[in-house]
N, C-alpha and C positions, 0 to 999 in steps of 0.2 A: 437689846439685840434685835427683838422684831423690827423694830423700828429704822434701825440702821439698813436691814434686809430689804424692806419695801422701797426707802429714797432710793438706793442704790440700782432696784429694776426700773422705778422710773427714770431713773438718768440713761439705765439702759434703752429701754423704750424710746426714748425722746430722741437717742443719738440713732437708730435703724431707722434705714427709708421704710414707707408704709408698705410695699410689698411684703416685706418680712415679716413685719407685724400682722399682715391678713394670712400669711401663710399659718405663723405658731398658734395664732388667733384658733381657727378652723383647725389645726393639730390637737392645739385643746380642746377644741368641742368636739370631735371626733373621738377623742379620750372618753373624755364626757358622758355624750349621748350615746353613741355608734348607733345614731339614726343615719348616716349620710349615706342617701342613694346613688346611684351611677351618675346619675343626671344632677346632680346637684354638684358631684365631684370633676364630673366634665365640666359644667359651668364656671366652676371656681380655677378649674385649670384650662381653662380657652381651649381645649378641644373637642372633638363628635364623641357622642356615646361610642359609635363604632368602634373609635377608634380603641377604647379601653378592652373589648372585646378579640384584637387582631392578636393574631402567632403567625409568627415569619416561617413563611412554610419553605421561602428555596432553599434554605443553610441545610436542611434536613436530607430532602430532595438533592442538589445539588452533591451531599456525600454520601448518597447513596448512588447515584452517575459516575463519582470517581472512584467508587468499591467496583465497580464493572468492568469500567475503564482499567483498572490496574490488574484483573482478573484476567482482561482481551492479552493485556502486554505481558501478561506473566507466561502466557503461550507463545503470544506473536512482540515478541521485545523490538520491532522496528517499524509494526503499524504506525500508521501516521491516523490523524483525524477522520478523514474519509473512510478510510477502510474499516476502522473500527466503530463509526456510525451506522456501515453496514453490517457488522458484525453485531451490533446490539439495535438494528435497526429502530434507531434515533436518527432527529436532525443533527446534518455534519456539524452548523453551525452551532447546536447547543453542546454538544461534546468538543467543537473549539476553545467553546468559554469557559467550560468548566475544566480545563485539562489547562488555561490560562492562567486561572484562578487558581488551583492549586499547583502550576508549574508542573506541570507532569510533562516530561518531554518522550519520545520513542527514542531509541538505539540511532547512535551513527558514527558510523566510521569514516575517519578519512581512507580516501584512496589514491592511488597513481595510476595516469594513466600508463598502460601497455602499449610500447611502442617496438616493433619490427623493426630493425635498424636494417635487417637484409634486406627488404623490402623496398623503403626509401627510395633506390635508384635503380628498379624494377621497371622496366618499360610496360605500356598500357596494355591490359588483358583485350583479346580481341571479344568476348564475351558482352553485352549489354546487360542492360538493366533490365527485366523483362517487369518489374513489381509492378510498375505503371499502368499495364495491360491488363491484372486482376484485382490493384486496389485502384482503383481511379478515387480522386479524392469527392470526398461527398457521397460516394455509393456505398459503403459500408453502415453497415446498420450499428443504431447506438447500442447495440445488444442489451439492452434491458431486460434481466434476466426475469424479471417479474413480468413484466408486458408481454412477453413473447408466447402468445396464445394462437397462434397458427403458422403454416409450412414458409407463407408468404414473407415473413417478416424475418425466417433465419434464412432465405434466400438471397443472394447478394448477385446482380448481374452485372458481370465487369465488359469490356472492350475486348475482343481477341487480336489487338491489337490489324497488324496490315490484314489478314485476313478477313477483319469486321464482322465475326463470330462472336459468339458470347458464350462466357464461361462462368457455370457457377461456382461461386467462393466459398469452399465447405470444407468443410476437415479433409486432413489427407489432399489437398491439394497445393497448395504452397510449403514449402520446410524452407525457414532461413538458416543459417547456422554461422557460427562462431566460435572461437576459442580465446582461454583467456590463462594466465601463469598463477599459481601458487606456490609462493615464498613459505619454505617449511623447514625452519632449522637449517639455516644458509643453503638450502639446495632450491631448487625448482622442479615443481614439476606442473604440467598442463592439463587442464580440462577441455574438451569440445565438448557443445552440445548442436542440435538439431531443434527447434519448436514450428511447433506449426503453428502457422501465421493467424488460424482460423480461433482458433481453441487455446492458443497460450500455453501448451502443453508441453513441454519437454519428451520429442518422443523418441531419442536418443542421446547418449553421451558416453566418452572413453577417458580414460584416468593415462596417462603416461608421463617418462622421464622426458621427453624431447619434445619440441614442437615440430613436427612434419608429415610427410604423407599418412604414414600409419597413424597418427592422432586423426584424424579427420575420418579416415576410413573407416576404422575402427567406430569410429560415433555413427556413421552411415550404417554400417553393419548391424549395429546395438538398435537402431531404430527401425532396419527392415524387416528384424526377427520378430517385432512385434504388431506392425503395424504395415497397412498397402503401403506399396512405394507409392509418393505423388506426383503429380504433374512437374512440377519446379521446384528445384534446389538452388535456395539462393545465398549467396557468401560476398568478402571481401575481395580483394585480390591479391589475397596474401597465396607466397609461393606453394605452399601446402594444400591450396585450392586449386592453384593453376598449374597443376603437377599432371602429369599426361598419365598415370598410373589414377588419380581421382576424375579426373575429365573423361577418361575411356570407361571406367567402372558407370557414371552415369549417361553415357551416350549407350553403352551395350545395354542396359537398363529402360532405357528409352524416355528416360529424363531428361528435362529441359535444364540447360544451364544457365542463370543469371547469377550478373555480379555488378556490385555497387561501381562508379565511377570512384577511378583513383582520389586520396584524399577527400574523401565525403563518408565518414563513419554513420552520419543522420541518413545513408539510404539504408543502413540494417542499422536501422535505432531498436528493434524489435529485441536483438540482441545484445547489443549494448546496453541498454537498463535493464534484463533480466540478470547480465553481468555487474551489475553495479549495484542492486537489489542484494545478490547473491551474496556478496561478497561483505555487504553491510548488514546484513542479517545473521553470518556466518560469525562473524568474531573474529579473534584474534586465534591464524592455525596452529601458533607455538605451543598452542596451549595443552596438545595429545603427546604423550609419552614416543609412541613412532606413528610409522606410515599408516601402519595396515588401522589405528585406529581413525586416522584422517581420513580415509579412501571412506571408509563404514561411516563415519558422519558425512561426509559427502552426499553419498549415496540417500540420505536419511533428509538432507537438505533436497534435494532435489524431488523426492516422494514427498514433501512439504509441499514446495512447490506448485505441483502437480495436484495435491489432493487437499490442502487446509489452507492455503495461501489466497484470501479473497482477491480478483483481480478487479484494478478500480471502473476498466471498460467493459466486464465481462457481467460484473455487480453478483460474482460466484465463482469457485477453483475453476481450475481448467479443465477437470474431468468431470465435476460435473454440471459446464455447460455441453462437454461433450454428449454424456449422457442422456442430457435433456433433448439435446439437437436430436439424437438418434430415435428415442422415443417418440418425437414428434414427426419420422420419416417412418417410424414402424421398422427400421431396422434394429 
């Protein structure tokens, strides 16, 4: 039987290429001995000592990036890459790749656009655009809210347009404003709000059944209770703006009027994507039992907004680059 056992490995033997052979060869004297050094086991297996010594450190690293990452959206469900590189201050692009790698995506909702069918065949507001006159393009600062270490750099010197004065660009000087419709349970109803141009800040807004004068006013009124009136109110030309009841409220006020050119929504883009932000971060509104608990998440989204919502040009909320500005004026 011994015998029949040994011809039969060497026919084994005979029929394996020699690589195998050096492999179980060196198995067995490994058995054996268990003399074999690193260097001797790298030799025999064609690579660096180093190499025996490596641990893959990004798998580890990399899931502890997406425990963060999933941590940011468990608060902010519609940050996108950038905003939450600044929120974990990381590079955007390594919190790109690792949010790749694991498919992690943020919140999005589709939306429709809001279209005024009264409006359509509206004859042109005699109103201008006045935005030109305090944002001239290129004079706005990148506001970096980290670099921003003197008065010079949150100062913004615009054109005072035909006058050829200059005006500083600071809070409480520009308000845009807009409104927008919420579908609730087959009804509608309408939000305005007011931001200022400077600070990203929501510094008024009115909840109602209707879209018209009272909506708009009402959001001017919510925003003067708190804050100086400014220099310029600037809006659409939708008929709720160009109401001679909203126009005389800001002329006796001693507010300047501007308003975008018909059909061109990109002159209050300002408004438009904090309306298209809002509403994609907001959800689905069917989902509150009635009103009054809509109006109170509203309410709740907007002090979001305002206070925990990193803005991607501001690189901090909107109160507190406000804050910071003021700090640094000593007021």
């Amino acid at each position: 039987m011994d015998m029949k056992k040994k011809k039969e490995e060497e026919n084994k033997t005979r029929n394996q290429p020699e690589q195998e052979q050096i492999v179980e060869q060196d198995v067995k004297e490994s058995k054996l001995s268990f003399k074999l050094t690193k260097k001797e086991l790298a030799k025999r297996l064609g690579v660096s000592v180093s190499s025996l010594y490596y641990i893959r450190k990004r798998e580890p690293v990399d899931l502890e990036i997406k425990n963060q990452i999933e941590a940011v959206l468990a608060e902010n469900p519609a940050y996108g890459h950038k905003r939450i590189a600044l929120a974990l201050r990381l590079n955007k692009k390594r919190i790109l790749r690792v949010m790749k790698k694991f498919g992690i995506k943020p919140y999005r909702r589709r939306r429709n656009k809001f279209i005024k069918k009264k409006d359509l065949g509206k004859p042109k507001t005699a109103y201008p655009n006045l935005l030109p006159n305090y944002l001239p393009l290129g004079n706005r600062p990148r506001n970096n809210f980290a670099g921003m270490n003197n008065m010079q750099s949150m100062q913004v010197i615009a054109t005072g347009g035909t006058s050829g004065g200059t005006t500083t660009l600071a809070p409480n000087i520009v308000w845009v404003s807009d409104f927008t419709y919420i579908r609730f349970k087959e009804k509608f109803i309408y939000l305005a709000t007011l931001m200022d141009l400077y600070t990203r800040e929501i510094t008024g807004f009115n909840i109602t059944r209707f879209h018209n004068k009272e909506l708009v006013i009402g959001a001017l009124e919510d925003a003067l209770t708190k804050y100086p009136k400014p220099q310029v109110v600037h809006s659409d030309q939708g008929s709720e703006y160009d109401s001679k009841a909203y126009t005389n409220l800001l002329t006796t006020l001693g507010i300047k009027i501007s308003m975008s050119n018909k059909a061109s929504p990109w002159e209050n883009g300002y408004q438009e994507s904090f309306f298209s932000h809002f509403k994609e971060e907001f959800g689905d509104f069917n989902r509150f039992d009635d009103l009054a608990e809509l109006i109170e998440s509203i309410y709740q989204a907007v002090w979001y907004h305002n206070n925990k919502r990193i803005h991607t040009s501001l690189k901090t909320t909107p109160v507190s680059f406000r804050e910071y500005y003021c700090s640094k004026l000593g007021t």
